[in-house]
Structure formats: C-alpha cells, structure tokens
N, C-alpha and C positions, 0 to 999 in steps of 0.2 A: 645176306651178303653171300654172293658165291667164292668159293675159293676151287679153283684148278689154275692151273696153266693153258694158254691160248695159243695154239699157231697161227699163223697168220687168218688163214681161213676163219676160226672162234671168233679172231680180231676184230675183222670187217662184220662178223652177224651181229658183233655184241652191241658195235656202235653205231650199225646201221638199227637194231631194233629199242637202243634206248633213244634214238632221236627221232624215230617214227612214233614212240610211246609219251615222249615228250617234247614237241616240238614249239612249245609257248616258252622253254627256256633253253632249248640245247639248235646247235647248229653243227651238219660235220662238212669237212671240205677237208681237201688236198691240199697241202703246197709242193706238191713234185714228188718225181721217182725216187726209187733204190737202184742199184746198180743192174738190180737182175728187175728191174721195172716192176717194183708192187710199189701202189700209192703209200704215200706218206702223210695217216690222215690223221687231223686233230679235232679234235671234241670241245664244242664249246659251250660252257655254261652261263647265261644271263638273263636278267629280264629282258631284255629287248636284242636277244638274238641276230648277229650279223650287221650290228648298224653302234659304232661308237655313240656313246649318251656324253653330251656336254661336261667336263668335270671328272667324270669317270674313272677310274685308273683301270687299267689291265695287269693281264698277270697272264705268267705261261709254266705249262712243269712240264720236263722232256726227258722219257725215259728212254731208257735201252738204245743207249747212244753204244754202250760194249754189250756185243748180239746175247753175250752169255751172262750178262749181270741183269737178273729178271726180276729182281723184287719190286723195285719201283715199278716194271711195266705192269704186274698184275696191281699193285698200288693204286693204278691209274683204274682202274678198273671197278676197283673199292671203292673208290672216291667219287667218280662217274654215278655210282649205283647208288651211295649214299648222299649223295647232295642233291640228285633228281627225285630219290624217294622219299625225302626230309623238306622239298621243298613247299613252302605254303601249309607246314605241319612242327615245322621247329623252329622256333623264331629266332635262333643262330644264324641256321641254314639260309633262311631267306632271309634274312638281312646282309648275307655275305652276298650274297646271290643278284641282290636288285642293287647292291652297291658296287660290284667289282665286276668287271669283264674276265668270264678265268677261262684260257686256251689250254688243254690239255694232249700233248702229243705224247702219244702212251709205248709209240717202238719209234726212235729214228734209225733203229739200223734190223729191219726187219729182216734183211737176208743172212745178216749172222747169227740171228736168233735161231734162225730153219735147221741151224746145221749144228745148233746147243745141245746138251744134253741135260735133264733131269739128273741132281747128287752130284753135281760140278762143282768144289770148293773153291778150287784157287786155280784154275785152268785158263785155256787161252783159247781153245775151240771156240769159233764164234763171234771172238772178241773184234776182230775188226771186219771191216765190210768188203763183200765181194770182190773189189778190187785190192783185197788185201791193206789196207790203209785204217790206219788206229782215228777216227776221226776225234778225236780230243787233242790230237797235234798235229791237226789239217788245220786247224782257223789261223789270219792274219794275228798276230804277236806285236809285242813291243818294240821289239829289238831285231824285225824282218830275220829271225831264223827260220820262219814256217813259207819262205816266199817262192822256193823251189817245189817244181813239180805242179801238178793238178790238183785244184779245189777237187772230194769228193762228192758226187752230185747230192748227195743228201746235206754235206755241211753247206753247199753253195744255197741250197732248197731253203734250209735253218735261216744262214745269211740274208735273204732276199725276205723271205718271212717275216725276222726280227724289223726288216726297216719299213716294213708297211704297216706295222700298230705302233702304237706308242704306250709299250711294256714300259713299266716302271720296275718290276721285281721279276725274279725268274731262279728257277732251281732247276741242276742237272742232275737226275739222280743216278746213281750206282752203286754197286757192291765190291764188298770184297774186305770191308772196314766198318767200323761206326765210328764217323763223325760228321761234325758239319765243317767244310774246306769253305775257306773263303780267298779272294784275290790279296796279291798275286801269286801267282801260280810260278814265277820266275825271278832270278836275280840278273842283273845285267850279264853278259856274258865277259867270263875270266875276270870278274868282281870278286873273287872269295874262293874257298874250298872247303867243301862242307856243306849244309845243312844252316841258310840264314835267312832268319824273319826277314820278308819284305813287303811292310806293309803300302798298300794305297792309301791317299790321299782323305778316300773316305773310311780309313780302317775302323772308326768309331760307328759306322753302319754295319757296315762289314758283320761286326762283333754283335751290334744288337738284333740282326735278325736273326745270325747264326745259333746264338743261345736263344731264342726263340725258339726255335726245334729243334734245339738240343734240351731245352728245361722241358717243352711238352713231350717230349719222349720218355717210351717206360724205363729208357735203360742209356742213352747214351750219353747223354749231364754225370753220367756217372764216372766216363774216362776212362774206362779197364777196358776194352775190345781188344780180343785179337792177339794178346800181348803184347800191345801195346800201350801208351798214356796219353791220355789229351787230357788238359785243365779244364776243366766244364765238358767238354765233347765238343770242341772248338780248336779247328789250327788253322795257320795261315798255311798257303798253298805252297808256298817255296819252302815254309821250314821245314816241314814234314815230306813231300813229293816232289821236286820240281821237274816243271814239264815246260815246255816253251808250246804255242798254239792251241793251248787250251780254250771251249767257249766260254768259262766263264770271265777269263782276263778280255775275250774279244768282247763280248756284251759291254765289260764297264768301258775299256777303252773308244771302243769306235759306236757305240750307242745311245741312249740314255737307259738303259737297262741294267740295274742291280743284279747281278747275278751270283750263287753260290751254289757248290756242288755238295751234295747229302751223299754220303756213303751209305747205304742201310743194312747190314749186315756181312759178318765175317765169311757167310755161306754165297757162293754168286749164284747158284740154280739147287737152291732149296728144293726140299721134295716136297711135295704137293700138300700133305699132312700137316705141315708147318705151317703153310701159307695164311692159318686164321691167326696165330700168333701175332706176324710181321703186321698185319692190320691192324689189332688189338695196341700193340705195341705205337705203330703211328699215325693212327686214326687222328688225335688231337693235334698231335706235331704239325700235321699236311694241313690242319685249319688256321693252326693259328700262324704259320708262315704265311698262310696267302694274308693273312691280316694286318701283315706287318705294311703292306702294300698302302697302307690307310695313313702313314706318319709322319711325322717332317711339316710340309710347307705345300699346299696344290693353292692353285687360283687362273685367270686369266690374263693375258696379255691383250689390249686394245686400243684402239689408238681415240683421240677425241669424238668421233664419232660415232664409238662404238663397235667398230669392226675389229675384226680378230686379226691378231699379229701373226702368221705364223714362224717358227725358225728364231725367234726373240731367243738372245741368251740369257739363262739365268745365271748370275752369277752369286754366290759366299763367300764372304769376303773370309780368307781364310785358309779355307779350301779350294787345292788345287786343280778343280772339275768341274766344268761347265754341263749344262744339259741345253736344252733347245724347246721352244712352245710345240705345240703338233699343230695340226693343219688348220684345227678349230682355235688355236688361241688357247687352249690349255695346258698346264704345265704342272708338274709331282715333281719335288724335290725331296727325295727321304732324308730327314737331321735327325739326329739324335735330340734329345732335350736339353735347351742352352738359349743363350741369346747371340743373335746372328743378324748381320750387314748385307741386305740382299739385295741386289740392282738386276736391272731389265733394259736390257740396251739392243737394239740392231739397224744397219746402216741408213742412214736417210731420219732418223728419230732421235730425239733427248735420251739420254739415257736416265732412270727412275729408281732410285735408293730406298730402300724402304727397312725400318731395322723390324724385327721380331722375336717374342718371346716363344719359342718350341718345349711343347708341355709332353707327358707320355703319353698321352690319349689321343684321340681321333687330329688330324693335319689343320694346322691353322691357315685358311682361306687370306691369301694376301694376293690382291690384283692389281696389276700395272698397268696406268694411263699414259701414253706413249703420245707426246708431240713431236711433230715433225720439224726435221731442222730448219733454220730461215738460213739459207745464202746471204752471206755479206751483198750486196747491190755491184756487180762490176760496170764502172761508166765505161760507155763503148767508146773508143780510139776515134771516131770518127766523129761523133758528139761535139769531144774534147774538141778537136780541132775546129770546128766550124764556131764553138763559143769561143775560141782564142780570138778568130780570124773576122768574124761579123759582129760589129759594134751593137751595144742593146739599146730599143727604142728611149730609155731615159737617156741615153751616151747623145746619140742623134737629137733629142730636143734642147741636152743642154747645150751643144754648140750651136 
C-alpha cells in the first residue's frame, strides 16, 4: 500500500493507472467540474464495470468534500489499491466486489485541497471551495434554510450523480473528529435552544451502520476523541453539530440513499508519516460499512407479465419513509432485524402487502406482483338514452 499525499496531478495518474491495470473490475469517469474546472472523477469497482447487474445494490464513499480534511481522500486510495490487488485472491474481497457496485469519489472539492497544507490541525485554509462556499450547507434541507444563493457546481455535480444510480448506502467522510455522525443533521428552526437529539424516521438504521464502523475501527467505539464523548463512537448529527444543508440529511430526504458522515480523525492534514496508521486503523471499518449495503429487504417490482415496475413505492409500515424501485424494477430497503408490513403500490396498479421477517445476515429477497387496476365500467350518456327511448325486440313482439 502506498502512503503520501496526492495533488491533484498524483490523483488523476493514480486512477488513471489503476484502471488501465485493471479494467475487468474498475471504471473511471467524471461527473463535472470544480470551480477552477479539474474534473470530478470517481473510481469504480465491480465485476461487470459500468453496466447496473439486476438486484445489485451500489454504494458510493465521497471524500474531501472540506479541501483540508485529507484522511478520507488518501483512504480512498488505500481502498482502490486494496480491493483491485485482493481481487480474485481474497475471497472477502471478491465476494464484496462481484456482489456490490462501489463508486468511490476520492476529492469533491479538489481546489481547496490545492491550497491545504501538510500538519493542518483544526484550520480552515481549504476548507471551502473556490468560490468560497462550505459545500456541506449548500445542499437543499428540510426546512428550505439552504434555498438562497447558488448550488456549488460541485454539490450540483454530487446532486445530479446521486439520481442517476440507485445508491442504497453512502458515506461522507471528514476530519477533524472521530465519530460516526448520522441524520439529522438539524432541528426545526426556533424548536429549542441548545444541543437536541433529532432523530429520523429511520434512526434504528441510522445507528446499525454507524456502529458498524465504529466497532470495526481500531479506536473510535471507544468514544474518547478529541475531548470529546460519544457512546459507542456514535452521535446524531443535531445533538452533537447542527448544520442545516448538509449531504447526508439531503441523500435520506430527497433520495433513496442512506447516507452518514465518518469524521476520521482529530488531525485534518496529518503528516505524511502517519498516513500508515489511519489505514491500519480503517482498513476493516471501510469494508464492513460498504457491507452493511447487503441488509434489510431487496427484491423486484413487476407487474403480471413480468415486466419491471419502475418508481413503485416501497412502503413499512411504521416507518415514516418511502424509497422507490430503480428503472430495472429493483429495490433495497435497509431494516434493521424485526418483523415488518411491506406494501408495493404505484398509480394505475393494486397495491401488494407482504409481511417479513429481517434477520442480521445477508437482505431477505421479497418480490412484488403488481395488477393493474380494472376501472369501474362508465355506461355512456348517450347509450342510456337511446335504451330509455327505443323499445327492445321482446317489447315489440310482445305487443
């Protein structure tokens, strides 16, 4: 595994030469500029590269959204090198690998990275992007606070990205803390004063991926960072920070994408010498989060003939959050373990109830057969009147 720090230029060789070296599982591509226009590119790992697999779930990790918190981006980098160099040789690896679609955007805010420095603790050089803008309270919000001003082209880029896969899971990683932050990220506005838990809908996912990488971490289930406390290495995003326009409140709100933000350490531009550590340290955490990607409830949507539904709601009964099938008819719903009331309804079709028991281990396959509605019969107005008005062949013979 290498360990330095990449400027941008590193960036593009590294991903350009591990997707030349393995082009039977990795793909790179753009989704749009930076402010000072370097591409925005992501690395993909799967067996079948560039083409959604029926059933499949995706998965995306986006580092160095604040130009100066670099751990995650070199993360990305570790993880790239070790899941292409393990492939078809660790039977972990490739079983993650032929089962899961994983997007990896390793800088979204590459121009403020340019202008970071190396032994940056707690600074702010960097942190936002070229146009000066914090993009973690650029994205649309709950309560329209983020609605003024211009999208950042890179959160716009993110945006547009996000709705052309169909992510089930997603992490944003940063520095500056260890924990794992989950939604939301805000309390309604002039609701309180102070520092108050507000959890989503789905808080009970929320909590089971978060401790996910936070138990496979060397150090952060521990809760001491920074001096600070977290229970497990776990907070909700309002008690502990709140922010209005955050991505990960945007992903669960207007998505179907789980999303939490990983802090990875108290240092935001470690020196270079460290960098084997912070690997060492989350090498297992970054696998077994993308694994979490595997739980809950996936299947398809289809109607009697077999064809694929797309856009079907899924509904739990319970829970206050829908997702939607993707273009194929397929659909992830992460639950926790429990027994759960699950319907499949969209306009013009029966809706389909189906109950389920959700165990810890790999997503129980439940599929929906979708009839289409019969219309009540409407007799036409003009019908009517001509049977009122012309006697019927039995009326005529019996007179």
């Amino acid at each position: 595994i290498e360990f330095v720090h990449h400027n941008y230029k590193q960036l593009v060789e590294f991903l350009q030469r591990y997707s030349s070296q393995y082009p039977h599982i990795t793909r790179l591509y753009s989704i749009g500029k930076s402010v000072q226009n370097r591409e925005l590119w992501v690395f993909e790992i799967s067996d079948n590269p560039g083409h959604h697999e029926l059933g499949e779930p995706e998965f995306k990790y986006v580092a160095n959204m604040h130009g100066n918190e670099v751990v995650g981006r070199e993360l990305m980098f570790n993880l790239i090198e070790y899941l292409c160099k393990n492939y078809g040789r660790d039977e972990a690896v490739t079983d993650l690998v032929d089962t899961t679609r994983i997007h990896i955007l390793p800088t979204m805010n590459p121009d403020g990275y340019e202008i970071s420095h190396e032994g940056d603790e707690m600074g702010v050089t960097g942190r936002a992007n070229a146009n000066n803008i914090d993009m973690n309270r650029n994205f649309p919000d709950r309560f329209s606070l983020t609605t003024r001003g211009e999208r950042s082209p890179e959160v716009k880029a993110v945006m547009t990205w996000t709705s052309q896969y169909p992510f089930v899971l997603s992490a944003n990683l940063h520095g500056g803390s260890l924990v794992a932050n989950y939604p939301y990220d805000e309390n309604p506005p002039h609701s309180h004063t102070g520092r108050k838990y507000n959890p989503s809908p789905d808080d009970a996912v929320f909590k089971q991926v978060s401790l996910a990488y936070s138990r496979a971490h060397a150090h952060m289930h521990e809760g001491h960072p920074c001096g600070e406390h977290f229970n497990d290495g776990i907070t909700n995003g309002a008690e502990w920070y709140e922010i209005s326009g955050s991505m990960q409140d945007w992903n669960y709100l207007f998505t179907n994408c789980f999303e939490i933000t990983l802090e990875l350490g108290c240092v935001k531009f470690p020196f270079k010498k460290d960098l084997p550590n912070y690997w060492r340290d989350n090498k297992y955490a970054l696998l077994a989060f993308i694994e979490e990607v595997h739980k809950g409830v996936s299947g398809f949507v289809t109607d009697v003939n077999g064809e694929f539904i797309p856009n079907a709601v899924i509904q739990v009964q319970g829970i206050n959050h829908d997702i939607v099938s993707a273009q194929e008819g397929d659909y992830w719903r992460l639950l926790v373990p429990g027994v759960y009331n699950i319907s499949a309804q969209r306009p013009g079709y029966q809706a389909q109830y189906k109950s389920v028991q959700v165990n810890e281990g790999q997503a129980v396959q439940i599929n929906f057969t979708l009839s289409q509605e019969v219309l009540p019969a409407i007799q036409d107005e003009s019908t009517e009147m001509l049977s009122q008005e012309v006697p019927s062949v039995k009326t005529k013979l019996k007179n």
